[in-house]
C-alpha positions in Angstrom: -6.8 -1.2 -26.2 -5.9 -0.7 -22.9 -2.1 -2.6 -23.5 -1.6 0.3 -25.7 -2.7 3.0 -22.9 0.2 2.5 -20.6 3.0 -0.6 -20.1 2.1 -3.5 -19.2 3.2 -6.4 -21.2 7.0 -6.9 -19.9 8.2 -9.6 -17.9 7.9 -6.9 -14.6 10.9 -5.8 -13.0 14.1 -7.7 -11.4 15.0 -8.3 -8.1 15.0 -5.8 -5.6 18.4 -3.9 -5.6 20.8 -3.1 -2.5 23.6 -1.0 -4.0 21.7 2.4 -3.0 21.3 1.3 0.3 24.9 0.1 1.1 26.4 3.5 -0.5 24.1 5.8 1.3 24.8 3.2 4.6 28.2 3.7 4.3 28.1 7.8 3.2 25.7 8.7 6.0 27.6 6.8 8.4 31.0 8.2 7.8 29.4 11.7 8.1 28.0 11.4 11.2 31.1 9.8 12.3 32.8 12.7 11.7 29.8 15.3 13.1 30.4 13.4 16.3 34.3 13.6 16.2 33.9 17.4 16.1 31.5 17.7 18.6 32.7 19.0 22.6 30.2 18.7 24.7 26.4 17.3 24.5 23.6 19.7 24.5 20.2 19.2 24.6 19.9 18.9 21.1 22.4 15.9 20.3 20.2 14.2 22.9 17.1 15.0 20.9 18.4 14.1 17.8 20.1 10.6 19.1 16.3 9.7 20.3 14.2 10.7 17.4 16.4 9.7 14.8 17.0 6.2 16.0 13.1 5.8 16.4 12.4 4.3 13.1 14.9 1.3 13.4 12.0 -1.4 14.3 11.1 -0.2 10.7 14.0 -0.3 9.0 15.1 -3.6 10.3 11.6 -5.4 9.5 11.5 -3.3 6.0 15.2 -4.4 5.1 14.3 -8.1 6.3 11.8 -7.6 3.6 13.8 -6.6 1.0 16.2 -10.1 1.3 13.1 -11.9 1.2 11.6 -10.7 -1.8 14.7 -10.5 -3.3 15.1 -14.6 -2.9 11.4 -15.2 -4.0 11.5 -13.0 -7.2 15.0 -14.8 -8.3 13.4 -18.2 -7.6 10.4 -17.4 -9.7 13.0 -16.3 -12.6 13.8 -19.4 -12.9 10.4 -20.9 -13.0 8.7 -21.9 -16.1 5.1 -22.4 -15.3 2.8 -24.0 -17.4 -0.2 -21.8 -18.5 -2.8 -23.6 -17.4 -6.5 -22.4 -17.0 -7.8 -21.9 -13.5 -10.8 -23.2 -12.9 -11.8 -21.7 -9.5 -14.2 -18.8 -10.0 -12.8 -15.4 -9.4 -14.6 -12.4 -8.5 -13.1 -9.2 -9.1 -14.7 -6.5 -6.4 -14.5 -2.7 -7.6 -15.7 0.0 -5.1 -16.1 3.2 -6.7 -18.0 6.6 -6.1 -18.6 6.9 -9.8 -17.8 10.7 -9.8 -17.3 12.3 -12.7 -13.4 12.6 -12.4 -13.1 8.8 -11.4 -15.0 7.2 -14.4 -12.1 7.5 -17.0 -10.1 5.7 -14.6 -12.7 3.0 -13.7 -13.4 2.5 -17.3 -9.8 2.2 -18.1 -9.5 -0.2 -15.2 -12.8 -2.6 -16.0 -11.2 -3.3 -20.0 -7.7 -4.5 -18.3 -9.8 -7.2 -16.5 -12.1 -8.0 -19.4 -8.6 -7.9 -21.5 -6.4 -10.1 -19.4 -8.2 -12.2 -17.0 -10.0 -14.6 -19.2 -6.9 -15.9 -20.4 -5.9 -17.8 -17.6 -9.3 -18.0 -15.9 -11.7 -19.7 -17.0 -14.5 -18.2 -14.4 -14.7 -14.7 -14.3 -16.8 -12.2 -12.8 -16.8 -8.4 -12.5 -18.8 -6.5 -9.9 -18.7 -2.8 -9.7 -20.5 -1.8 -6.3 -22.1 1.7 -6.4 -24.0 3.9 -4.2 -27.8 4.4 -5.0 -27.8 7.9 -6.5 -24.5 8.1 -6.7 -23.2 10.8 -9.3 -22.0 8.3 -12.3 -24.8 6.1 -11.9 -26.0 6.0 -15.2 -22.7 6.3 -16.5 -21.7 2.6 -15.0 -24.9 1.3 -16.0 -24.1 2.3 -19.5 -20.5 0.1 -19.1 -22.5 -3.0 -17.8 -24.5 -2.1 -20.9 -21.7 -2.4 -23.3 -19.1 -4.9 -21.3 -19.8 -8.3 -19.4 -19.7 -6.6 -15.7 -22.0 -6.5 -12.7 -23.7 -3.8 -11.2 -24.1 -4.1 -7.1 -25.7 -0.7 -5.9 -25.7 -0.4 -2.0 -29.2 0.5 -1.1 -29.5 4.1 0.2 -31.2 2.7 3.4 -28.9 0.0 4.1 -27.2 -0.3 7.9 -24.8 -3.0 8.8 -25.2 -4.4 12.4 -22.5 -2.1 13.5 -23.0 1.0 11.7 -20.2 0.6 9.2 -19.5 3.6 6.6 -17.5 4.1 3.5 -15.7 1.7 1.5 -16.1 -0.9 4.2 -20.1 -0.9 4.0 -19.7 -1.2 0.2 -17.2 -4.3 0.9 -19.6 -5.4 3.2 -22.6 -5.0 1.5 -20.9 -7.4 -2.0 -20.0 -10.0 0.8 -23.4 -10.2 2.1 -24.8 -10.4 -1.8 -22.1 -13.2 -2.2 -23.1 -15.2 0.8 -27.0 -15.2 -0.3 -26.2 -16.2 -3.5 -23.9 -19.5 -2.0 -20.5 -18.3 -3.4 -18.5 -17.7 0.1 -16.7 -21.0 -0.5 -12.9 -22.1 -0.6 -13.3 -22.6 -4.4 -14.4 -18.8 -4.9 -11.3 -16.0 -4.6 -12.2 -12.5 -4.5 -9.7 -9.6 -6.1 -10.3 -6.6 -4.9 -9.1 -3.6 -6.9 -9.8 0.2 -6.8 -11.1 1.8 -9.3 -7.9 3.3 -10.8 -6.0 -0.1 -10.3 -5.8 -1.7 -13.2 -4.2 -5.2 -13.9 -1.5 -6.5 -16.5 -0.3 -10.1 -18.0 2.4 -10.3 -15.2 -0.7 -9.9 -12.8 -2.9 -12.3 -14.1 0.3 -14.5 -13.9 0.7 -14.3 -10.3 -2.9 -14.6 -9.5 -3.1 -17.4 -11.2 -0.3 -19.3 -10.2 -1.2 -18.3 -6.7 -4.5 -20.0 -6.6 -3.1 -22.9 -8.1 -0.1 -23.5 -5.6 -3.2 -23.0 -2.8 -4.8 -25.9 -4.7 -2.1 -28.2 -4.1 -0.9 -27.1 -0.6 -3.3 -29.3 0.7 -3.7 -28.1 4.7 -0.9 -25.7 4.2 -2.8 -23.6 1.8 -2.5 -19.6 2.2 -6.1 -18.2 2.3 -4.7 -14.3 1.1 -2.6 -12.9 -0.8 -1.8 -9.5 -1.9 0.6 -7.5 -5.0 2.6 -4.4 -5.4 1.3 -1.1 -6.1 2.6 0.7 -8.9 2.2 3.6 -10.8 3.1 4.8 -14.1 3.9 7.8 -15.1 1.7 8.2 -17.7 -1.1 8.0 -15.7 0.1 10.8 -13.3 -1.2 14.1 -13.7 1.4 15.7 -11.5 5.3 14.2 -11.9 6.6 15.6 -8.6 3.8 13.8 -6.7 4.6 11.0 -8.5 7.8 10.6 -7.6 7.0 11.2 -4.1 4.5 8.2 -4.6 7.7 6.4 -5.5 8.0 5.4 -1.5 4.6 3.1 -1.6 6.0 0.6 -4.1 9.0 0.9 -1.8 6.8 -0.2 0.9 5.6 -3.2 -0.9 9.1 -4.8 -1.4 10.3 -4.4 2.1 7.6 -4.1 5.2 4.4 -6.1 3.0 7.1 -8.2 2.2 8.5 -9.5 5.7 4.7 -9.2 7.0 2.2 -10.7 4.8 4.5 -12.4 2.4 5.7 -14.8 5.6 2.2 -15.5 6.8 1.1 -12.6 8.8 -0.2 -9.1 7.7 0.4 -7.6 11.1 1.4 -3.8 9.4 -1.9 -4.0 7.4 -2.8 -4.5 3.6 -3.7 -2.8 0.6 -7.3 -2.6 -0.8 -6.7 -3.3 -4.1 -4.5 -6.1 -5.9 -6.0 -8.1 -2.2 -7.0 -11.8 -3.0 -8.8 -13.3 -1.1 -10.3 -16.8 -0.2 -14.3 -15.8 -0.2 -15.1 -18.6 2.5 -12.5 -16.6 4.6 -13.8 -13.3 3.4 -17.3 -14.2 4.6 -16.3 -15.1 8.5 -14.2 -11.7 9.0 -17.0 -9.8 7.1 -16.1 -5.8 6.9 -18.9 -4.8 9.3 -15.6 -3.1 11.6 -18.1 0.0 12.9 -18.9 3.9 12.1 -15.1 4.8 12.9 -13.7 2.3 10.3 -11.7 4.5 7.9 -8.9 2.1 7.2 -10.8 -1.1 7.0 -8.0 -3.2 5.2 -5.8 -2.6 7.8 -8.2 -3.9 10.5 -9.1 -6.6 7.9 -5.8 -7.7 8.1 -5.7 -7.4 12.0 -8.7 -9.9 11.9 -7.6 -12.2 9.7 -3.9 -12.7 11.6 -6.0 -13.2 15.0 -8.2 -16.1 12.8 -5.9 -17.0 10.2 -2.0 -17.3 11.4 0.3 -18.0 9.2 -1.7 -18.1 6.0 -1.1 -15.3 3.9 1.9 -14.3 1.6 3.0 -11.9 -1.0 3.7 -12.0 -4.7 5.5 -9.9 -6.8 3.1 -9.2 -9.7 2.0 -5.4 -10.0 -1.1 -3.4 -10.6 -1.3 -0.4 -12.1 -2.7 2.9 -10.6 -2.7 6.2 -10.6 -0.9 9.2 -8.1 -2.3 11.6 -6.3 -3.8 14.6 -8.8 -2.7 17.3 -6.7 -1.1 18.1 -3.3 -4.0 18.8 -1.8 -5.2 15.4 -2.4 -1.4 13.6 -1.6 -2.1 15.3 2.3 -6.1 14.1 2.3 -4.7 10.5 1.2 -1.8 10.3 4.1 -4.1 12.2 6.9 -6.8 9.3 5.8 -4.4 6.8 6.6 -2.9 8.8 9.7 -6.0 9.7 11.4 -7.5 5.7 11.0 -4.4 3.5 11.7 -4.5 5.6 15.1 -8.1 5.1 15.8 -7.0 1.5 14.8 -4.2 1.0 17.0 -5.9 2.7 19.7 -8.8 0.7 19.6 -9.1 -1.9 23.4 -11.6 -3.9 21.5 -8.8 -5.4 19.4 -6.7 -7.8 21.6 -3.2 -5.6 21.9 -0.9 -8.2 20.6 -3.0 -8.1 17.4 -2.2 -4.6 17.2 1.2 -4.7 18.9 3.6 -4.7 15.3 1.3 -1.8 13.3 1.4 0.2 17.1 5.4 0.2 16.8 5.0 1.8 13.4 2.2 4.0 13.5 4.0 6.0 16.9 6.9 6.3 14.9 5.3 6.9 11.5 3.2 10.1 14.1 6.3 11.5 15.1 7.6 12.0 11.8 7.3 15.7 12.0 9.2 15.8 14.9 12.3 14.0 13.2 12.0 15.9 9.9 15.4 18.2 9.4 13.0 21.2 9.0 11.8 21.1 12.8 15.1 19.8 13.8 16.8 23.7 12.4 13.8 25.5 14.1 14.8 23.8 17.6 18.5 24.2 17.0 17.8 28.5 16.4 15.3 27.9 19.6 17.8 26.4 21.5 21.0 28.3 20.6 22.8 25.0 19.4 23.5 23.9 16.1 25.0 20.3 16.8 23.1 17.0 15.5 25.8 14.9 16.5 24.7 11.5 18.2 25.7 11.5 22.0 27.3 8.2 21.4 28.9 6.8 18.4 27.1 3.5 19.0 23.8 5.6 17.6 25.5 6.2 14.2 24.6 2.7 12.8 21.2 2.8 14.1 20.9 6.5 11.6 22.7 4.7 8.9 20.2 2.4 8.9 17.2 4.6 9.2 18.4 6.8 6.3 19.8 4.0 3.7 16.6 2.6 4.3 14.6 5.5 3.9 16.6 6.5 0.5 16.5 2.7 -0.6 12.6 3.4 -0.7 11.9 5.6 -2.8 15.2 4.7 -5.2 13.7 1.2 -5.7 10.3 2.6 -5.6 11.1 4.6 -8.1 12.2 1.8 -10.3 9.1 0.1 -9.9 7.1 2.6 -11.1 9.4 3.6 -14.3 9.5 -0.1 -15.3 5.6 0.1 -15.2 5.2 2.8 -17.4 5.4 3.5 -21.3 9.1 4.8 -21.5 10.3 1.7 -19.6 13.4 3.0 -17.4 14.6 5.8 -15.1 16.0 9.1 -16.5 19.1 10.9 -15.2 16.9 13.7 -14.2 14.5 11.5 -12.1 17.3 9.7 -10.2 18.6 13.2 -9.5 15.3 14.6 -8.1 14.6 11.6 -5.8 17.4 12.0 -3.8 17.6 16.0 -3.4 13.8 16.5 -3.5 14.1 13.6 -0.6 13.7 16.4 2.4 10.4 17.9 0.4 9.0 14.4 -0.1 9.2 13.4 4.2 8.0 17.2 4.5 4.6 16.7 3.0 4.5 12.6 4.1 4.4 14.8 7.6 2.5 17.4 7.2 -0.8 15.1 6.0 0.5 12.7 8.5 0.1 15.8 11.1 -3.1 16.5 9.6 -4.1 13.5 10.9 -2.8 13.4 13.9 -4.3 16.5 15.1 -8.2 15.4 13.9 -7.5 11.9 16.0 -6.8 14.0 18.9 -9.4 16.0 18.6 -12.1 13.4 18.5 -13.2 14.7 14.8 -15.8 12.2 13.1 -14.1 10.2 10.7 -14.4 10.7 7.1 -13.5 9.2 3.9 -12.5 11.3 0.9 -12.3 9.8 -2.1 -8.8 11.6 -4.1 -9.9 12.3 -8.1 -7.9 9.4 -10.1 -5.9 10.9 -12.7 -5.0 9.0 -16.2 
């Protein structure tokens, strides 16, 4: 049984903590206070260091804005007793998948939490792996649909989209186009769409469901999206230092996801799985985004603000996935998302203050190589100066900020994952190594991000890899 294969039948985790990020607030800032104390003169460094490490506030402000708001909506659905009542609305769960031979223990794992825990508060439910013709696993996945209630879609060799559209995006697009022909893009049909290592709980079926039904009863108000935290057990990680450096995408979801989509607006992008989405809205956008689409939720989400204002949110429920296998596939998965939120942002088609928001971040989330400690010692021995001190003290809140927030992502992170796994909890060991393994963590976060950087600049074709899922 898949309950019994990693945790998933607790109540999900509390309210989003702020003790980490006062304390380190509070430490950071008193140490720079005293650096700049110390410090005579300013050199060309203190001015470097005064930019590029004040950089990310945008971030940290919208990301901490976050955090108070999902803290208030997780403590208002504590004390919510909801009736379990069925949801009628037919939901379609969409699973992508390459069907290689190292991603079929995870996609089978995935397809028996659906079949497990979805029919129990849904009373229409429909599962539709989409797969490439000739793919690797094909027979594999048709031996599943074999044995389990699920739905093969396999994406003609041939087929084109009007635009050209590759990847996961012409698989998406391909489903919508099946859904459309068959009269199911309507506002009484939601589609989930999951990866296939991203598996569901109770707590998530929860949340979907009472998501649909508040939509039902929110008359013109009604959200037409809504989207769940990532999370990822430990048991289901084949490397533990990579999954504590995943610890910072949970992080994420509880702070920037949170102030974006949760208030209406998914202007820093979305996830593609644990997405929900109305199918009548699904079928106007469409995922036909062209050949150089590599991070099509993100432009997904561009689309639907432009179309769509103010009707999306957030919920806390969590799925379940899996780490990056190796490090090699950690840097693929960041230079992935690098290389296409540039050729995103970058894009004149899209009207700029669509893209205004995810530009802010993805400039500063590209220059962080240039603000990690490493280059900032090989520029002090370049430059004969070893100060970092801020040339004004008035910077020293902004850094406080930036690096209380940075540690308050991966600590709470961190906690999301534990409380998702097995062995419910963090150890003393894990709490240790989040914090002094912190530098390594940003190190590789920039070197993939770097990766990507340099491919957008040079104009390579996009491509899509697809990281082996582990678990």
């Amino acid at each position: 049984m898949v309950g019994s294969t990693f945790h998933m039948s607790g109540p999900g985790y509390g309210p989003p903590g702020l003790t980490c990020f006062v304390v380190v607030f509070v430490l950071y800032g008193w140490l720079a206070w005293a650096g700049w104390q110390q410090r005579e003169v300013a050199g060309p460094l203190n001015w470097y260091t005064s930019v590029m490490w004040s950089l990310p506030v945008v971030t940290s402000s919208l990301g901490l804005t976050g955090v108070l708001c999902a803290t208030s909506r997780r403590r208002g659905e504590a004390e919510v007793v909801e009736p379990q009542a069925i949801v009628n609305d037919l939901l379609i769960v969409l699973v992508p998948t390459v069907a290689r031979q190292d991603t079929l223990i995870a996609l089978e794992r995935v397809l028996l939490s659906f079949l497990q825990y979805l029919p129990a508060r849904f009373a229409q439910v429909r599962v539709d792996v989409v797969v490439d013709e000739g793919c690797e696993g094909a027979a594999d996945v048709a031996r599943l649909a074999d044995q389990w209630p699920i739905r093969v879609i396999t994406v003609p060799r041939g087929y084109r989209t009007a635009r050209g559209t590759r990847f996961k995006a012409r698989a998406n697009h391909y489903a919508h186009e099946q859904r459309v022909a068959e009269g199911q893009a309507t506002d009484d049909v939601w589609v989930l769409h999951m990866d296939d290592d991203t598996a569901v709980g109770p707590e998530t079926v929860q949340a979907l469901a009472r998501f649909i039904t508040d939509q039902a009863v929110a008359g013109i108000a009604a959200c037409h999206l809504g989207q769940g935290v990532l999370s990822f057990p430990r048991e289901l990680a084949a490397n533990r230092l990579l999954w504590l450096a995943d610890a910072v995408r949970p992080g994420c979801d509880i702070s920037l996801f949170s102030a974006t989509t949760g208030r209406g607006n998914p202007w820093v992008g979305l996830h593609g799985e644990l997405l929900l989405v109305r199918a009548a809205v699904e079928a106007e956008i469409g995922w036909d985004f062209g050949p150089r689409a590599i991070v099509e939720d993100a432009q997904f989400a561009l689309e639907f603000c432009a179309r769509y204002p103010g009707r999306s949110d957030w919920f806390a429920a969590r799925s379940y996935g899996a780490s990056p296998a190796t490090l090699a596939d950690f840097l693929r998965q960041r230079e992935r998302w690098s290389w296409g939120l540039l050729t995103l942002v970058t894009d004149r088609t899209i009207p700029r203050r669509s893209r205004a928001l995810l530009f802010s971040l993805v400039a500063v989330w590209t220059t962080a190589p240039l603000q990690h400690p490493f280059f900032i010692v090989v520029l002090a021995v370049a430059v004969g100066d070893a100060s970092t001190s801020p040339v004004s003290p008035l910077f020293i809140p902004l850094w406080s900020l930036n690096m209380a927030f940075c540690v308050w992502l991966y600590w709470e992170g961190l906690k999301i994952n534990a409380d998702a796994s097995a062995r419910v909890g963090r150890s003393w060991w894990e709490l240790v190594a989040i914090v002094v393994l912190l530098p390594l963590f940003a190190l590789c976060e920039a070197a993939g991000v770097a990766r990507g950087l340099v491919k957008f600049l040079r104009g390579v074709d996009s491509t899509f890899f697809v990281i082996a899922k582990s678990g």
